[in-house]
C-alpha positions as CSV (number, residue, x, y, z in Angstrom):
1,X,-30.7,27.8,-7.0
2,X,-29.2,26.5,-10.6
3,X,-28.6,22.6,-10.6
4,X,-26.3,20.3,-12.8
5,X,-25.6,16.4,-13.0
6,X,-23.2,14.7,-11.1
7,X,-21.7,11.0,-10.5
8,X,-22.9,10.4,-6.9
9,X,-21.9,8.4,-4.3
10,X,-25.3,8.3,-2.5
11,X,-24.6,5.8,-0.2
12,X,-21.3,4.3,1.4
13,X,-19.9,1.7,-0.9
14,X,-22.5,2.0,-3.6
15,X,-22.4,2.4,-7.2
16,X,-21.7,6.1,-8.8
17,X,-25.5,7.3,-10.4
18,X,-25.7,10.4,-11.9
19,X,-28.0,12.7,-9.8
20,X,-29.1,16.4,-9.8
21,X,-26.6,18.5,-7.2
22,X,-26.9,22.1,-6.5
23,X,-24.4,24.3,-8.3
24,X,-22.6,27.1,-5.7
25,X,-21.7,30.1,-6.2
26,X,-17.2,30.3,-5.8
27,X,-16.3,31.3,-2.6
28,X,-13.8,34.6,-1.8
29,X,-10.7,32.3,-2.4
30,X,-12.0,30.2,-5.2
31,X,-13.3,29.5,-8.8
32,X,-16.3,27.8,-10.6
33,X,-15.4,25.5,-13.4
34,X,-17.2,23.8,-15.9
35,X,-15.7,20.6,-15.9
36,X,-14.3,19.5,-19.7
37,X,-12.5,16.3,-18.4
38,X,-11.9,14.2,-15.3
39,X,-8.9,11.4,-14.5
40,X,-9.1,8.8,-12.4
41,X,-6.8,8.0,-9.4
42,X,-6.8,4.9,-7.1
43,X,-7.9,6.8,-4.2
44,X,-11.1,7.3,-5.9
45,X,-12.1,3.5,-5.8
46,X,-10.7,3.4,-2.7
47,X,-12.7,5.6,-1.4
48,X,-15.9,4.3,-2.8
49,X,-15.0,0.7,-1.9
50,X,-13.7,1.1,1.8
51,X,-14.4,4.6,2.8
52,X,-16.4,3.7,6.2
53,X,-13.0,2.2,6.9
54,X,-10.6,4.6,5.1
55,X,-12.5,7.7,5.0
56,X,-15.1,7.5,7.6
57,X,-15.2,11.0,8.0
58,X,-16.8,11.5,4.3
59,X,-20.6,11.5,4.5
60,X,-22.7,10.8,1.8
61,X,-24.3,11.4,-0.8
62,X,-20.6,12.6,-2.4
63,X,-19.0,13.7,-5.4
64,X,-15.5,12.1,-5.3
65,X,-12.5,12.9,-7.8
66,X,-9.7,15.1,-7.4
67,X,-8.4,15.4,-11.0
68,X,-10.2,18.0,-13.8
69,X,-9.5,20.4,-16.6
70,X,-12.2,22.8,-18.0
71,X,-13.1,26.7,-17.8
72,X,-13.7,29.0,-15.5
73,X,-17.5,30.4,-15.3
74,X,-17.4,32.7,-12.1
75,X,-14.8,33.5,-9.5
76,X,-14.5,34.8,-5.9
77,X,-14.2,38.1,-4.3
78,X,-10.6,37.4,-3.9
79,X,-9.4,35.8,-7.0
80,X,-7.3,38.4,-9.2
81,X,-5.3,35.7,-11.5
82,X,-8.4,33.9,-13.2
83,X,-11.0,35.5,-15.2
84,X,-14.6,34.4,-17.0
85,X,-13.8,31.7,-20.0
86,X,-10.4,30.6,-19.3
87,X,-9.1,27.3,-19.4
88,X,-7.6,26.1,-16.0
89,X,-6.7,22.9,-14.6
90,X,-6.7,22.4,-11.1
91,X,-6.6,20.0,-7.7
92,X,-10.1,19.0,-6.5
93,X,-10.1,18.6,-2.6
94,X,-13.8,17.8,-1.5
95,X,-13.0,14.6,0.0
96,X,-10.4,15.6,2.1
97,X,-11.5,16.4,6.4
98,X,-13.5,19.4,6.9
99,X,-13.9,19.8,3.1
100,X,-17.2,19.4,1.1
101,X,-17.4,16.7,-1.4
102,X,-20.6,18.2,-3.1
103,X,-19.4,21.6,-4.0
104,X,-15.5,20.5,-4.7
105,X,-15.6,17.0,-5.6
106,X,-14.6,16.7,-9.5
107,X,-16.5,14.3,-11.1
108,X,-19.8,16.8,-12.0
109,X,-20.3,19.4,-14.5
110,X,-19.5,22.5,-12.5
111,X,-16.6,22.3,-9.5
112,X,-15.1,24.6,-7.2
113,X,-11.2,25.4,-7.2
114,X,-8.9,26.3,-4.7
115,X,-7.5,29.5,-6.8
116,X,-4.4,28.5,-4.9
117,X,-4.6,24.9,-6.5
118,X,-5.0,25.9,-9.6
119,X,-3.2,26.4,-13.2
120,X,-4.1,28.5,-16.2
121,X,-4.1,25.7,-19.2
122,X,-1.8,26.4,-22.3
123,X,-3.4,26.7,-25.5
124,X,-1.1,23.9,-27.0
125,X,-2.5,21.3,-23.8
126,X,-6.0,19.5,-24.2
127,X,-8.7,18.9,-21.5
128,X,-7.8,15.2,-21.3
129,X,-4.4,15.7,-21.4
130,X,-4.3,18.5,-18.2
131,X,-6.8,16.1,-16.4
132,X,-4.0,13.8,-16.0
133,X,-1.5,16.4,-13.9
134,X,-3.5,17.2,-10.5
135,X,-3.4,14.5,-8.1
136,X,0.1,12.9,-9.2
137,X,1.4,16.2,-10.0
138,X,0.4,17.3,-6.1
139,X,1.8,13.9,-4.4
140,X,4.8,14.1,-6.2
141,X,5.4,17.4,-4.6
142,X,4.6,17.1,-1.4
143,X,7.1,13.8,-1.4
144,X,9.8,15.7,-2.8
145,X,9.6,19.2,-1.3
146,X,7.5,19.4,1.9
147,X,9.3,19.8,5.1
148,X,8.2,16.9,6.4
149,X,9.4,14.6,3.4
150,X,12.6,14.8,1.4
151,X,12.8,18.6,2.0
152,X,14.5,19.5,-1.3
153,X,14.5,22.7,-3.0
154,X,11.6,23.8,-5.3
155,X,12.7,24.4,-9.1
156,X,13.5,27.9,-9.9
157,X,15.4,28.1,-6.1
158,X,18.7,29.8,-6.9
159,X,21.4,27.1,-6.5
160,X,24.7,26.4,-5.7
161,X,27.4,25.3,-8.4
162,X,28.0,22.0,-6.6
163,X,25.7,18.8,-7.7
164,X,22.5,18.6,-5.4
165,X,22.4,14.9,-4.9
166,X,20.4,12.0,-6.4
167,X,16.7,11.5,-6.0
168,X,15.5,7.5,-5.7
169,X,12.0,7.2,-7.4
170,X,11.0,3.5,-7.2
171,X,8.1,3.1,-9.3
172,X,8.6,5.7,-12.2
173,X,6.1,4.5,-14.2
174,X,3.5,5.4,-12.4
175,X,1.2,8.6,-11.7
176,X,3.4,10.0,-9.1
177,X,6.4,8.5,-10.2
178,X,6.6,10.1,-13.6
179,X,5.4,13.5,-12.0
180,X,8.3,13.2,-9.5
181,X,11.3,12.7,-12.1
182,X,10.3,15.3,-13.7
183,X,10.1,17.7,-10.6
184,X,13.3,16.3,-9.2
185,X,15.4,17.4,-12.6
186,X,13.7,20.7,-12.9
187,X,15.2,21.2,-9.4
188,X,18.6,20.3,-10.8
189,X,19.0,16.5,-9.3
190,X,20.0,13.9,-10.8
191,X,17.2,10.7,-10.7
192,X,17.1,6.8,-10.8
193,X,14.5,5.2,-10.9
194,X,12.4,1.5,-11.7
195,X,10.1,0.4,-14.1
196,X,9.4,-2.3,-16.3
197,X,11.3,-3.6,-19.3
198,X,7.7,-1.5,-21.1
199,X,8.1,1.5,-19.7
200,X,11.8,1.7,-19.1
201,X,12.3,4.1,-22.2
202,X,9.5,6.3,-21.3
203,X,10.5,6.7,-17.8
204,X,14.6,7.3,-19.1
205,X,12.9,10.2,-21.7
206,X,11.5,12.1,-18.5
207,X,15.0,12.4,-17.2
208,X,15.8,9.1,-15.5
209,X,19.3,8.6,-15.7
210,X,19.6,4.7,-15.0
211,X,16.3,2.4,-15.0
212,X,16.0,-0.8,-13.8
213,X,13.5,-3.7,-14.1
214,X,11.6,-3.7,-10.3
215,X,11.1,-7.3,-10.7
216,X,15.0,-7.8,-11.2
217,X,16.4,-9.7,-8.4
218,X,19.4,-7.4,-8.5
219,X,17.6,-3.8,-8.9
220,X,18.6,-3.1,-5.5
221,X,22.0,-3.6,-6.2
222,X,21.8,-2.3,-10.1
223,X,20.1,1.1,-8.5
224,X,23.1,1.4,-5.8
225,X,25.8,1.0,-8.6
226,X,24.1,3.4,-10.5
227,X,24.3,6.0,-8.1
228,X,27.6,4.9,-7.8
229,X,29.1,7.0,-3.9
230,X,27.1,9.8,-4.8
231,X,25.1,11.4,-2.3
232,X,21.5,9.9,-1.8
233,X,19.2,13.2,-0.7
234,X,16.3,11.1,-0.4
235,X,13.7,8.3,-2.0
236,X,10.4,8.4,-2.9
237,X,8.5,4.9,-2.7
238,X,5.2,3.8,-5.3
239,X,3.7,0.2,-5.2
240,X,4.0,-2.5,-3.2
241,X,7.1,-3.2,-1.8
242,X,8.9,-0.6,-2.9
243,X,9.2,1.2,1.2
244,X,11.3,-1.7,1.9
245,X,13.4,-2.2,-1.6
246,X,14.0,2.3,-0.9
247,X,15.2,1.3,2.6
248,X,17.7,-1.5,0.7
249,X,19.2,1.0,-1.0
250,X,19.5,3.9,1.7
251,X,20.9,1.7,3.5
252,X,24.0,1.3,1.4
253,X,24.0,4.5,-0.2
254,X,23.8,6.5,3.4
255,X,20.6,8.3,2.0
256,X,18.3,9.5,5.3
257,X,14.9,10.0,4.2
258,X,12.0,8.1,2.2
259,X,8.7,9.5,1.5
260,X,6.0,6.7,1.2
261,X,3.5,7.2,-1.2
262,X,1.8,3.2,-1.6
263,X,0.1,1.2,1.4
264,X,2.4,-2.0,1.8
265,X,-0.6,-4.3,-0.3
266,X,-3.2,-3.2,-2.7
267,X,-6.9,-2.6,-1.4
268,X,-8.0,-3.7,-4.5
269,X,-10.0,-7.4,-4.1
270,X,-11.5,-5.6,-0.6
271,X,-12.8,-2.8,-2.5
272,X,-14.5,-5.0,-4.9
273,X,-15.9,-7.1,-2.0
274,X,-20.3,-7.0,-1.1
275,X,-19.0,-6.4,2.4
276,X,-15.8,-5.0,4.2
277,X,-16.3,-7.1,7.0
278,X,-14.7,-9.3,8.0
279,X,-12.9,-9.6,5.0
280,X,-11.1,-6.3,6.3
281,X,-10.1,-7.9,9.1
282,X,-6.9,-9.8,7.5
283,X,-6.1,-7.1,5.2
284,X,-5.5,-4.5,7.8
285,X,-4.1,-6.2,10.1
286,X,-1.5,-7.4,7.3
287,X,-0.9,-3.7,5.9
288,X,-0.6,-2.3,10.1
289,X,2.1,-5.1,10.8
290,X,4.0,-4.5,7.2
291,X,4.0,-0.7,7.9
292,X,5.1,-1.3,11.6
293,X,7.8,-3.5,10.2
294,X,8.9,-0.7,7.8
295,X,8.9,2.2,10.1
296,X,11.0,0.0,12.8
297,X,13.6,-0.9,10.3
298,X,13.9,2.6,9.1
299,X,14.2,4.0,12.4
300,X,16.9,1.2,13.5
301,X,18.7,2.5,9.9
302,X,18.6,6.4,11.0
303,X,16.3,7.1,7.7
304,X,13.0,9.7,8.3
305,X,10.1,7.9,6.8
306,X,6.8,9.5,6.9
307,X,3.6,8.7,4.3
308,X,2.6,11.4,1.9
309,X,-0.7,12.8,1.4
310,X,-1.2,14.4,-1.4
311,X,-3.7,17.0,-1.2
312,X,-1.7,18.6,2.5
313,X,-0.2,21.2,0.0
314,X,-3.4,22.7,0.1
315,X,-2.6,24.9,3.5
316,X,1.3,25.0,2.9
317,X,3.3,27.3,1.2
318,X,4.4,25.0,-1.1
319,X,1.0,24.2,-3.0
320,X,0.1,27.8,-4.2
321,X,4.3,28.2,-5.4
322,X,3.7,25.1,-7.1
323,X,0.5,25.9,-8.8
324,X,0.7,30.0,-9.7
325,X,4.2,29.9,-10.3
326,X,6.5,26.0,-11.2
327,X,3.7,24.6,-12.6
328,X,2.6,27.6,-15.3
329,X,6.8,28.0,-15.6
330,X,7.3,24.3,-16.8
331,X,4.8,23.2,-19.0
332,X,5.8,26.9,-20.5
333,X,9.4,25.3,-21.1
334,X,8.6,21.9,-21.8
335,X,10.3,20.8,-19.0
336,X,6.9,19.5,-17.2
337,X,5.1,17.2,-19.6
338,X,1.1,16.1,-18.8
339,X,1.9,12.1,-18.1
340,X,1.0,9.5,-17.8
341,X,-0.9,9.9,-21.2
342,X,-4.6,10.1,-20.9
343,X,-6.8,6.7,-21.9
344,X,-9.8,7.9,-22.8
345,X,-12.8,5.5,-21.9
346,X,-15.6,7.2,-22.2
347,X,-18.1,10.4,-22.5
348,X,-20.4,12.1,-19.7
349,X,-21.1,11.5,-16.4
350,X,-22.2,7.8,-16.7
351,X,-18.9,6.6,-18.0
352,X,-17.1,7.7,-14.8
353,X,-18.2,4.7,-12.7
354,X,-17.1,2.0,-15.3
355,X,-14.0,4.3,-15.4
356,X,-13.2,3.4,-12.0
357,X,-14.0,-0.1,-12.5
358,X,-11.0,-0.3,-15.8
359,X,-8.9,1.8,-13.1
360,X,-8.9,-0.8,-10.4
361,X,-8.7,-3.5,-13.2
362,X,-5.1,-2.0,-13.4
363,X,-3.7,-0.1,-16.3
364,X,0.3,0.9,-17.1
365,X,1.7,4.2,-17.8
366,X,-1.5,5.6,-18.7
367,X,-4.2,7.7,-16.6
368,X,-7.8,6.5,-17.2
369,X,-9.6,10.0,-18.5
370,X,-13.6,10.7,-18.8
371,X,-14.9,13.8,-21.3
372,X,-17.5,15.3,-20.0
């Protein structure tokens, strides 16, 4: 069987090393990239710093990443809509339960795609630059238009002449957050959203119509005059604190459902820890009673609040619509730009470790990219 390199988790919690991994042939339903470039999400350190805690199903060794770009080398029995040498983008899923890491993980040289989860790449968009659109892109869609979240329609749903209502995205700067504005006004609904003084402008040029400073003691308040009686379909929350801040402004707006997309504190300064325990201990327990708290409060309030996982549009009807059909249609139109802009940190498959390292380290508006 032909090989290829990888960046390998070969043991729980350990450093990525590049190692030798054996490279599959695409099942019926899927495609075998070459992998030109890889972004980094938070999950991914997540996973490699508290996985025997968070993701105690994965076993190891693992390839983790969700998020790559690159061309297709072979595809499945099945697949119709891909051929030999295009350039695709597409939604990794090997980390996921009952998935394999080592044949569907992203960060190696050759991956498998979900057909279903995957894009054909416009001529006009660059590896590093489609790298950045998977795992945000995904989570943004699942908040806005899965059942089981804010339920809204799908862009390119034929529409009624009345206004649709306004979308709440707390957090706009972010991944997700700049992925879901831009969904939410495809759709036709109006958005507000937070962000910092910095990224206020870039988060208004996505289609934002009010932005306010999160740290503002009165963004609450600024965000609920900015909708102004309008009707409030729904929030989305990123970053801590934001679940309760949405639930401020439902709450005077008469909006009924938030989709939470952040744990209530950052897992950062355990996943950089020697050892989980007991340090765990405190930060679980801290994130269990916040998220009790929240859910309580918005089921005394009458709002549906349910956490998002990104990657569930994988057996939906929503993720293939999204990626063969909304996704192809607006970067065609311009109405779906690749954000937040790629920061390009390094080459091959031994940059990808210190890649998560600058991740974690925290960055703004950008999306920490690997060439491979």
């Amino acid at each position: 069987m032909p090989t290829h390199s990888a960046a390998t988790l070969a043991t729980p919690r350990a450093p990525l090393t590049v190692a030798s991994n054996d490279t599959p042939s695409p099942a019926a339903d899927e495609v075998l990239v070459r992998v030109r470039a890889v972004a980094i999400n938070p999950v991914d350190w997540v996973i490699q710093g508290t996985g025997p805690v968070t993701y105690r199903w994965l076993r190891t060794p693992a390839v983790l990443g969700s998020d790559l770009a690159g061309e297709v080398v072979a595809v499945g029995a099945d697949v119709t809509r891909f051929r030999v040498g295009e350039r695709v983008f597409g939604l990794a899923t090997g980390t996921d339960r009952g998935r394999d890491p080592l044949r569907e993980g992203a960060f190696q040289e050759y991956s498998t795609l979900l057909e279903r989860l995957t894009s054909p790449m416009p001529d006009d968009l660059g590896d590093e630059q489609a790298a950045v659109l998977p795992l945000g892109l995904s989570t943004a869609a699942c908040a806005l238009f899965q059942p089981q979240h804010l339920g809204l329609r799908m862009p390119g749903t034929p529409s009624s002449a009345t206004a649709p209502g306004v979308v709440v995205v707390w957090g706009g700067s972010t991944s997700v957050g700049m992925n879901a504005i831009q969904l939410a006004r495809a759709a036709g609904y109006d958005v507000v959203s937070t962000a910092s003084a910095k990224n206020a402008q870039t988060v208004r040029a996505l289609g934002a119509e009010t932005v306010v400073d999160h740290r503002s003691p009165t963004a609450v308040a600024d965000l609920v005059s900015a909708i102004d009686g309008r009707a409030v379909v729904g929030a989305v929350a990123l970053g801590a604190g934001s679940t309760d801040a949405c639930l401020d402004v439902m709450s005077r707006t008469g909006g009924a459902r938030l989709a939470m997309a952040s744990t209530p504190l950052s897992l950062d300064a355990l996943a950089g820890r020697r050892r989980l325990f007991p340090a765990m201990l405190p930060v679980f327990t801290r994130i269990g009673l916040a998220t009790l708290r929240s859910t309580l409060r918005a089921r005394r309030l009458g709002i549906r609040a349910a956490f998002v996982w990104g990657s569930s549009l994988r057996d939906d009807e929503m993720g293939p619509r999204l990626w063969r059909e909304v996704v192809p249609r607006l970067l065609a139109d311009g109405s779906l730009r690749p954000l937040p802009a790629p920061l390009v940190v390094g080459e091959g498959l031994g940059a990808v470790q210190g890649a998560l390292d600058r991740q974690r380290a925290g960055v703004s508006a950008q999306k920490v990219v690997v060439r491979l």
